[in-house]
C-alpha positions in Angstrom: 20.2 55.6 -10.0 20.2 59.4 -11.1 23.6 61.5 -10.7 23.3 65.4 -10.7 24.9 67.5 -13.6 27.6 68.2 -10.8 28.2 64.5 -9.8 28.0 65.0 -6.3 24.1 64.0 -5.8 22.4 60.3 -6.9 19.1 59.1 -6.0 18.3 55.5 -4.3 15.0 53.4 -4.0 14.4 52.8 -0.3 13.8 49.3 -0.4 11.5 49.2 2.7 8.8 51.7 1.4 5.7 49.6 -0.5 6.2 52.9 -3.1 9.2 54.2 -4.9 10.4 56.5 -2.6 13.9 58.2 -3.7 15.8 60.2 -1.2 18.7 62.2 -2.0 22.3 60.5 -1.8 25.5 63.2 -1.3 28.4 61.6 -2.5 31.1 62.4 0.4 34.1 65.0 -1.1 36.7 63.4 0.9 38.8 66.3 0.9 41.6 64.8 3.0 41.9 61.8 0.4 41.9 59.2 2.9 38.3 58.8 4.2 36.6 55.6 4.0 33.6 57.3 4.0 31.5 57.1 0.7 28.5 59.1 0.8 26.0 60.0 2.8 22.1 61.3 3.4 21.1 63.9 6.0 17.5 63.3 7.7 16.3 65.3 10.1 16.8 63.2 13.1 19.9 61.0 11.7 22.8 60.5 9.7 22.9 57.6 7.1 26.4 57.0 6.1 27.9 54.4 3.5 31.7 52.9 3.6 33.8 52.2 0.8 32.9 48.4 1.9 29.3 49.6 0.4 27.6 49.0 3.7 25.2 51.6 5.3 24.9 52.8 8.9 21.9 54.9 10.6 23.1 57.2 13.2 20.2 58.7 15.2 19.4 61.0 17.7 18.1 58.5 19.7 21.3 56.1 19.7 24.3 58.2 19.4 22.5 61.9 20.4 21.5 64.9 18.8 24.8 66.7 19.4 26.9 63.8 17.7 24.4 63.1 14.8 24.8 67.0 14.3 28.6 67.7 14.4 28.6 64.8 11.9 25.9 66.4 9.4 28.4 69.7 9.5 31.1 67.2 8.6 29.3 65.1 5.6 28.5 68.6 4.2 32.3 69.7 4.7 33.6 66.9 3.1 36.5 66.0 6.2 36.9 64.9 9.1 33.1 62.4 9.1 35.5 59.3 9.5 38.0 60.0 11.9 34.7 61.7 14.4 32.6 58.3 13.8 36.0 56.3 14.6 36.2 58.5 17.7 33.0 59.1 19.2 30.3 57.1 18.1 31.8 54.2 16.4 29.1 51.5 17.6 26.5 54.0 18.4 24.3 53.2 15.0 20.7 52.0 14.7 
């Protein structure tokens, strides 16, 4: 795992990929302090988001939309509000 000079990127494996394949991890700012939302990475069809409890979700455009997977991209990159919108509108819509 590889953090940024600034802390706020790392770097994961994908597991599933035959080659190393490292895609870029943003660590979540949590600017309202209360966010159980850890960090995230932005594809171009989907959200992947990780919880404090260290589990990861997919959210796609197929599953929870293209207007949901994008409100939450603007979110993860604002650093609030990425939990309380998953709580409220697309809670168990992940791949």
């Amino acid at each position: 795992m590889i953090v940024a000079s600034d802390g706020l990127v790392k770097l994961r494996n994908h597991s599933r990929s035959k080659t190393n394949i490292y895609i870029m991890i943003n660590i979540y700012k949590n600017l309202g302090g209360n966010s159980s939302v850890r960090a995230y990475e932005i594809m171009p069809t989907s959200i992947n988001v990780q919880f404090n409890s260290g589990k990861w979700y997919s959210y796609s455009f197929l599953k929870a939309g293209q207007t949901h997977v994008e409100n939450m991209k603007a979110l993860a990159t604002k650093g609030i509000g990425l939990c309380s919108y998953i709580q409220r509108f697309v809670k168990y819509l992940y791949d």
